[in-house]
C-alpha positions in Angstrom: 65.3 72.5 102.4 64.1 74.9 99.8 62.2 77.9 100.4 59.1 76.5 98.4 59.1 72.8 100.5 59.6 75.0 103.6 56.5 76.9 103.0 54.3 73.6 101.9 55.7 72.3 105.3 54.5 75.5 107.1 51.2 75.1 105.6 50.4 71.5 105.8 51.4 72.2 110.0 48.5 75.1 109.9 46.2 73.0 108.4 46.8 70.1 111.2 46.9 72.9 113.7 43.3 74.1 112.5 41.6 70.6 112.0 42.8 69.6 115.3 41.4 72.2 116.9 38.1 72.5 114.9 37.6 68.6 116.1 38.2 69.7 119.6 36.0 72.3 119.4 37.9 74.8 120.4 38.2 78.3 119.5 41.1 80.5 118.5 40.9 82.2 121.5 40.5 79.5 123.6 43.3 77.5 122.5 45.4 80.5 122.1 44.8 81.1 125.9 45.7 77.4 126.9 49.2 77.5 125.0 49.6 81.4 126.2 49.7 82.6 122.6 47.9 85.3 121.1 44.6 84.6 119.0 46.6 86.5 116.1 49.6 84.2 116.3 47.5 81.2 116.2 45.6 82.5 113.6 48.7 83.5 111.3 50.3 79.7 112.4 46.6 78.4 111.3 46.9 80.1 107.7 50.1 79.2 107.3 51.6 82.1 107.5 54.2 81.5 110.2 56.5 79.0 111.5 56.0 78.2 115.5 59.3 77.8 117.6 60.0 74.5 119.1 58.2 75.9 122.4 55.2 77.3 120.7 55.2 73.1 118.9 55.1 71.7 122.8 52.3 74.4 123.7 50.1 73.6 121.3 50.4 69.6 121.6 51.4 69.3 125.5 49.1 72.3 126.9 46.4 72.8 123.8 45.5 69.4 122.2 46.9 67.1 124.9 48.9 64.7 122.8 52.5 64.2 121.7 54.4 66.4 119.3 54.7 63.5 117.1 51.2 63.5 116.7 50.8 67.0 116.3 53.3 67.1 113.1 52.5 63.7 111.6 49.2 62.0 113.2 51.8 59.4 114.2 49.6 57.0 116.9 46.4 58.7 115.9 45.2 55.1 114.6 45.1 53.6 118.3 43.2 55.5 119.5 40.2 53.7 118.9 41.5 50.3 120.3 43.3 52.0 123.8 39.9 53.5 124.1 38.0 49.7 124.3 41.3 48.6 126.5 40.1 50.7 128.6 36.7 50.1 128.4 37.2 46.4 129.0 39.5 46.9 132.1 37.2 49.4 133.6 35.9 48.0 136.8 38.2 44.9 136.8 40.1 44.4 140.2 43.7 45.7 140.5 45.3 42.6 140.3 43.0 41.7 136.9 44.3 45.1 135.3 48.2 43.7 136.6 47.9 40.3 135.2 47.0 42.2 131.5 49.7 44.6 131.7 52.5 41.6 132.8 50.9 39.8 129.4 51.2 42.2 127.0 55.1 42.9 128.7 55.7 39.0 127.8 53.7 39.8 124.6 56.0 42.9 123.9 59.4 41.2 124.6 58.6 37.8 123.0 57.9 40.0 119.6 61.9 41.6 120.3 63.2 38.5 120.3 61.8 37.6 117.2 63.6 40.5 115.5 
């Protein structure tokens, strides 16, 4: 990869690094604390300025944001959100063997679609 496409890489992660965290509402130092980085580091991975190791990259999305590395680098998943949120919302208070009878649908759901491959 070139040194310029590198750099726009690095920066486009600091960016996602810093709007995940401002939507959080977390600060520097807070997050910093939760991945057991420094509040410079951050900062510096933030700006752009650095390029995080493959165990800072499961920090910050395992133990800071709470989400998968693949959303951390691309936002991959980011768009269900919303709909396993009402999932949830609609299975809340349901009886156990409600909440089994969904998940044993969408299994037949999910391996119907396979075989339609």
């Amino acid at each position: 990869m070139p040194k310029s496409a590198a750099k726009a890489a690095q920066k486009r992660l600091g960016t996602r690094i810093s709007e995940l965290r401002r939507q959080r509402h977390h600060t520097q130092e807070a997050l910093a604390q939760r991945c057991g980085l420094s509040q410079k580091y951050l900062s510096e991975l933030e700006r752009g300025e650095k390029t995080p190791s493959w165990e800072t990259l499961v920090a910050l999305a395992h133990r800071g944001f709470e989400i998968r590395i693949a959303t951390l680098l691309f936002g991959v998943d980011e768009e269900f959100e919303p709909t396993l949120s009402q999932l949830d919302e609609l299975l809340a208070g349901r009886p156990q063997a409600v909440r089994y009878d969904v998940l044993n649908a969408v299994k037949l759901i999910l391996r119907a679609g396979e075989g339609s491959k």
